[in-house]
Backbone as numpy.savetxt, mean C-alpha at the origin, in Angstrom:
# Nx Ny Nz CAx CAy CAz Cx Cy Cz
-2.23 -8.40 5.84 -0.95 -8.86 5.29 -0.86 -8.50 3.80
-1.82 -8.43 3.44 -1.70 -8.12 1.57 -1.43 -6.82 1.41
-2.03 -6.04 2.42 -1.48 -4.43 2.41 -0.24 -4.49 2.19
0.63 -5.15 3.38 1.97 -5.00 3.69 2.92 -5.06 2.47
2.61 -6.56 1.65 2.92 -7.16 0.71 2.79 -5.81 -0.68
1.83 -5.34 -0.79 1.72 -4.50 -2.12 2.67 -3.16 -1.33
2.91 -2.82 -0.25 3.54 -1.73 0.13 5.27 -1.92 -0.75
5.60 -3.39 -0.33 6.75 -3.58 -0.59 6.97 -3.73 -2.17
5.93 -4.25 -2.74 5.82 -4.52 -4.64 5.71 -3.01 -4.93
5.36 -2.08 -4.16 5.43 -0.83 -5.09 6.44 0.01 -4.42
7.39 0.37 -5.38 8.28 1.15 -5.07 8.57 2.23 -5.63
7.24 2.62 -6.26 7.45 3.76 -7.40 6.15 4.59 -6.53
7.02 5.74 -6.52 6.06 6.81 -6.01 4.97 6.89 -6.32
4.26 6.66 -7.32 3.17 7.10 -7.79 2.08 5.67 -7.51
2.96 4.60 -7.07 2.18 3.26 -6.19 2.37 3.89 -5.09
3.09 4.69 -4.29 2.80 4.93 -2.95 1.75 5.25 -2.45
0.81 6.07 -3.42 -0.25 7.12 -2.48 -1.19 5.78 -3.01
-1.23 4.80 -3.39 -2.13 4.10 -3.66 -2.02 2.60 -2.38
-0.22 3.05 -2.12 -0.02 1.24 -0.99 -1.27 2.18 0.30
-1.10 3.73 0.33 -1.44 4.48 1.28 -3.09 4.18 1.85
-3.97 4.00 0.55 -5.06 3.75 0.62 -5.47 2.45 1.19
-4.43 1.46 0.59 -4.73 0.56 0.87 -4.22 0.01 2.57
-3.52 0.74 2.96 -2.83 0.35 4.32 -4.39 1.46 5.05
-4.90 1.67 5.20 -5.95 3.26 4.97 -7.10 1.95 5.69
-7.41 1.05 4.54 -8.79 0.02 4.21 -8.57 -0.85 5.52
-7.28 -1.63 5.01 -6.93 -2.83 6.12 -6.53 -2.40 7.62
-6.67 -1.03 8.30 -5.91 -0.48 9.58 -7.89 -0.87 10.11
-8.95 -0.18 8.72 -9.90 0.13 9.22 -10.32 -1.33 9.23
C-alpha cells in the first residue's frame, strides 16, 4: 500500500522511475 500511495504523491516524472522501483520491491 505505501507503494501505491508514493505512486500517487509523485507526479513529476523524474519521481516516476523512482514510484517504478518502488512498485519493483513491494510486487517482489
Amino acid at each position: 500500500m505505501s507503494g501505491r500511495s508514493s505512486v500517487k504523491n509523485s507526479l513529476a516524472p523524474s519521481t516516476r522511475m523512482i514510484a517504478r522501483g518502488d512498485q519493483a520491491a513491494n510486487f517482489c
